[in-house]
C-alpha positions as CSV (number, residue, x, y, z in Angstrom):
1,X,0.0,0.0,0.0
2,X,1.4,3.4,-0.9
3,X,2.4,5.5,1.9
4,X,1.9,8.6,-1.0
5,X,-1.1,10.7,-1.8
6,X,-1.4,12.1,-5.6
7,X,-3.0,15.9,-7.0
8,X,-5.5,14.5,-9.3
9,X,-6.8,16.3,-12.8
10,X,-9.5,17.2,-10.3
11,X,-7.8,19.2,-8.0
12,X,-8.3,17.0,-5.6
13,X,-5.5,15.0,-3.6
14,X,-6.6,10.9,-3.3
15,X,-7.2,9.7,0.2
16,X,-4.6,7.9,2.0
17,X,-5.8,4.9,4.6
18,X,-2.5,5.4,6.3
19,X,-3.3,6.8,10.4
20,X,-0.6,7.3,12.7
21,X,-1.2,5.1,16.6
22,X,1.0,6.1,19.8
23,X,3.6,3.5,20.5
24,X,2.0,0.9,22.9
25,X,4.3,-0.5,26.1
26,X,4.0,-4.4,26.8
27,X,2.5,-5.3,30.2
28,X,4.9,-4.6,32.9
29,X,4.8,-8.4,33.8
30,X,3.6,-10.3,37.1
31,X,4.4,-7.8,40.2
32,X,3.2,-10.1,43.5
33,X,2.4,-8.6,46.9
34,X,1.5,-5.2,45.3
35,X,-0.3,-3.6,43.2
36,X,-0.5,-2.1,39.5
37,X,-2.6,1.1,38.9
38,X,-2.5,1.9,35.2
39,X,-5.2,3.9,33.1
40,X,-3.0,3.1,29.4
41,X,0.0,2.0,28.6
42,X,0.5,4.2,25.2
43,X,3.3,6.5,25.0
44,X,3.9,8.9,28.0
45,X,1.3,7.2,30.1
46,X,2.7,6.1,33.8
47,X,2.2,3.4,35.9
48,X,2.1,3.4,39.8
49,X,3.1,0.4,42.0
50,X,2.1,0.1,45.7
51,X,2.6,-3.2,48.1
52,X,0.4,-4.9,50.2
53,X,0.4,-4.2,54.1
54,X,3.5,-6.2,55.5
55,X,5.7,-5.8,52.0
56,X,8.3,-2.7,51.3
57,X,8.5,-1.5,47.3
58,X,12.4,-2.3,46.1
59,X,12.7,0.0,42.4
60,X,10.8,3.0,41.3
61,X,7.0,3.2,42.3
62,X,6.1,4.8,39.1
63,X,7.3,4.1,35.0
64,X,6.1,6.0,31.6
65,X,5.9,4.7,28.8
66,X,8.7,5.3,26.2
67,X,8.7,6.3,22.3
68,X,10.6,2.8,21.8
69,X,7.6,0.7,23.6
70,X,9.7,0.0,26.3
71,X,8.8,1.4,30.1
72,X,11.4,4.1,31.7
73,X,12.0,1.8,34.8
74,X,12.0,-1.9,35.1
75,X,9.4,-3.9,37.4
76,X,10.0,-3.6,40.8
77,X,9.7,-5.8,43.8
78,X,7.3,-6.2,47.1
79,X,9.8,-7.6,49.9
80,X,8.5,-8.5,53.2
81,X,8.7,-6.7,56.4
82,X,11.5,-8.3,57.9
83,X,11.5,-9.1,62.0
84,X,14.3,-10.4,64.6
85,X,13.8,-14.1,66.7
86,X,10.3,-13.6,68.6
87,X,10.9,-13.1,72.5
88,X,10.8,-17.0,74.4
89,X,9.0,-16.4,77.5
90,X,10.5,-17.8,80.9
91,X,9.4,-21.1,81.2
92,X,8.6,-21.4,78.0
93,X,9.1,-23.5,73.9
94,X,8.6,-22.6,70.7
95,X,8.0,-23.8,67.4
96,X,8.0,-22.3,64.3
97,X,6.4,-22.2,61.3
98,X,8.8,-22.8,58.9
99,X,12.5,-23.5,58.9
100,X,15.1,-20.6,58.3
101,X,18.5,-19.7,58.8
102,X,19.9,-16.7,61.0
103,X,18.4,-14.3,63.0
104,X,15.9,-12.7,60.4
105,X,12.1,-13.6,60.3
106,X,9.4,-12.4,57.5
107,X,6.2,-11.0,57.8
108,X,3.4,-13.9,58.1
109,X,5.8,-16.0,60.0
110,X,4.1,-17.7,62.9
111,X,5.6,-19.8,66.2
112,X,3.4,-21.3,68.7
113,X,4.1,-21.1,72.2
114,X,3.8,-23.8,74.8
115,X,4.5,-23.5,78.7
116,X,6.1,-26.1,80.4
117,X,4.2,-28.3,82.5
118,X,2.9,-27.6,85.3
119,X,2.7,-24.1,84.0
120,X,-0.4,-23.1,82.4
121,X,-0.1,-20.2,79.5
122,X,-1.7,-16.9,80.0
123,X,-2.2,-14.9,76.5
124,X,-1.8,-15.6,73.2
125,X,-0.9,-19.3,71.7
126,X,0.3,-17.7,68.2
127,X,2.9,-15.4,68.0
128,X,3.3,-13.0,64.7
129,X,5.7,-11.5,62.5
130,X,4.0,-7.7,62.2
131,X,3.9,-5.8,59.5
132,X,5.7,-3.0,61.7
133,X,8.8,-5.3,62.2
134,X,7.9,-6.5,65.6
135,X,6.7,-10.0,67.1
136,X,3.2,-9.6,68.5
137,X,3.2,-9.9,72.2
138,X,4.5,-13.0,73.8
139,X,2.2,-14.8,76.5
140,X,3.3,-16.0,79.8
141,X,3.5,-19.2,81.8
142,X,2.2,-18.9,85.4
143,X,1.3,-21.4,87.9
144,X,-2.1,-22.5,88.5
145,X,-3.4,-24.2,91.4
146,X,-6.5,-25.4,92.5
147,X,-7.4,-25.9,96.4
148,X,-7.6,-29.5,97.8
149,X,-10.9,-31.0,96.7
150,X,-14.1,-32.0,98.8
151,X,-16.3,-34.3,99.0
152,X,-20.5,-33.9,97.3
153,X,-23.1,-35.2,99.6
154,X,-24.7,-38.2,97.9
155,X,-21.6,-39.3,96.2
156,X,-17.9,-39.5,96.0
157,X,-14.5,-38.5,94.9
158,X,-11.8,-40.9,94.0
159,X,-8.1,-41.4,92.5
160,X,-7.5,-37.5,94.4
161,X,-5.0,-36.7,96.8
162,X,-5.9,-33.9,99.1
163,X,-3.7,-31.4,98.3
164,X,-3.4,-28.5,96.1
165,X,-3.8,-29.3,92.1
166,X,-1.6,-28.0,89.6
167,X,-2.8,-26.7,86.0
168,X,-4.8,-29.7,84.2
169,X,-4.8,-31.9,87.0
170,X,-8.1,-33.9,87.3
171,X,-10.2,-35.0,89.9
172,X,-12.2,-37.5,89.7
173,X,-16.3,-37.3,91.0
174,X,-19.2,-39.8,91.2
175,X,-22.6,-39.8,92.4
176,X,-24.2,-42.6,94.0
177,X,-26.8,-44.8,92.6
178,X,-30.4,-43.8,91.7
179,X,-28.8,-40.2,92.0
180,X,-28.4,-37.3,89.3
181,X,-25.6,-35.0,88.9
182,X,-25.6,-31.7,88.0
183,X,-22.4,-31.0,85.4
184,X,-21.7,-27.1,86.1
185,X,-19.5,-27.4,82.9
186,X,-22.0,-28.6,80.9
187,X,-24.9,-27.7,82.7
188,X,-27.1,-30.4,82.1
189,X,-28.0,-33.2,84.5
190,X,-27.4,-36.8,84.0
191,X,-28.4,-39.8,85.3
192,X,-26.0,-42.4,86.3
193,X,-26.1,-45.5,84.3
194,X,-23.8,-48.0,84.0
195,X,-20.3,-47.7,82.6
196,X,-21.4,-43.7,83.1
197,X,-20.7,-43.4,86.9
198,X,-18.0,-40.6,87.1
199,X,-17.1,-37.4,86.1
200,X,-13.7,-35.8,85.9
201,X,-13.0,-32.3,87.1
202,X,-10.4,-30.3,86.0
203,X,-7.9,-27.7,87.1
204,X,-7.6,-24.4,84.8
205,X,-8.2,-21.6,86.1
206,X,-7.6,-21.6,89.6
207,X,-10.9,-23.6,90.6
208,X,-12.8,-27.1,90.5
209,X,-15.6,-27.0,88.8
210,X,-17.3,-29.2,91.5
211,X,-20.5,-31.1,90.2
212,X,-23.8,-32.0,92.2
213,X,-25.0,-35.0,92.9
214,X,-28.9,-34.4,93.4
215,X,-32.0,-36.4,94.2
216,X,-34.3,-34.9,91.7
217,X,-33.2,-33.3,88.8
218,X,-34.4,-29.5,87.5
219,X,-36.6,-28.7,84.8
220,X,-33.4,-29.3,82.3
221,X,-32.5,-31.6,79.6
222,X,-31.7,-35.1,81.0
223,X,-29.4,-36.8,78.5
């Protein structure tokens, strides 16, 4: 096709089909952890790049669009938010989430704390790698202990000793025959049947949970 347009014996020049386009940039590529805001990517338009929370922009946040189709800065990159080792609280282990070398942790990373027994843990389980470059706060490990256990009227305790109970511990309670408890963690009342004549009572926080052995049982669900 000719690229030329002729004066005819008319007067008239002939019509060329020919239409100059801007240059057009190829897509920038794949940027993870961020984001791309673009309107065009024809000559002289820009491009923006932001990162998600927890990630820090390594190159130029913004490229335009060239006269050779190629973008004035190259793609950059979304690191993550890097933290030191999380804080081990006294008495305490930790596990973490993934296996790494050195004393650098990412954002996202995760450990899970567990106190040493008898110790019970106070906060929370999960511990965090910020987006502000800090570990989210470590939990502790106290002692718990639960005062001696009693005895229920119209039934019994076994397998105790009568002494303080440490975090977890469990105390053993029954009622005697023909007789309904009252279960103050599930607050229902059973009856005792056979192969169903005890209830365990545990120690967390600080109290037992003592149940109630009772003659005749409230207007509640019997199961």
């Amino acid at each position: 096709m000719s690229r030329k347009i002729v004066c005819s014996a008319s007067g008239t020049w002939s019509h060329s089909r020919f239409r100059c386009l801007p240059i057009k940039c190829s897509p920038p590529g794949l940027f993870l952890n961020g984001e791309i805001h673009i309107a065009d990517n024809v000559y002289q338009s820009t491009i923006n790049y932001t990162c998600k929370e927890g990630y820090i922009l390594r190159g130029a946040n913004t490229s335009e669009c060239l006269h050779d189709g190629t973008w004035s800065h190259p793609l950059p990159v979304c690191d993550p938010v890097t933290c030191g080792l999380p804080l081990i609280p006294k008495y305490a282990a930790i596990s973490y989430s993934r296996k790494f070398k050195g004393n650098t942790t990412l954002f996202g990373d995760s450990v899970t704390y567990e106190c040493l027994p008898p110790l019970a843990l106070f906060g929370n389980e999960i511990g965090l790698c910020t987006s502000n470059g800090n570990w989210s706060e470590a939990p502790e490990c106290r002692v718990v202990t639960c005062p001696p256990p009693t005895g229920i009227p119209n039934g019994f305790m076994s397998f105790a000793a009568i002494r303080d109970h440490f975090y977890t511990d469990k105390v053993r309670y029954g009622c005697n025959a023909t007789m309904f408890w009252m279960d103050p963690h599930m607050l229902n009342v059973r009856k005792q049947e056979v192969g169903q004549q005890s209830l365990f009572v545990e120690c967390i926080d600080g109290t037992l949970k003592i149940p109630e052995c009772l003659k005749n049982h409230p207007p509640l669900n019997i199961t």
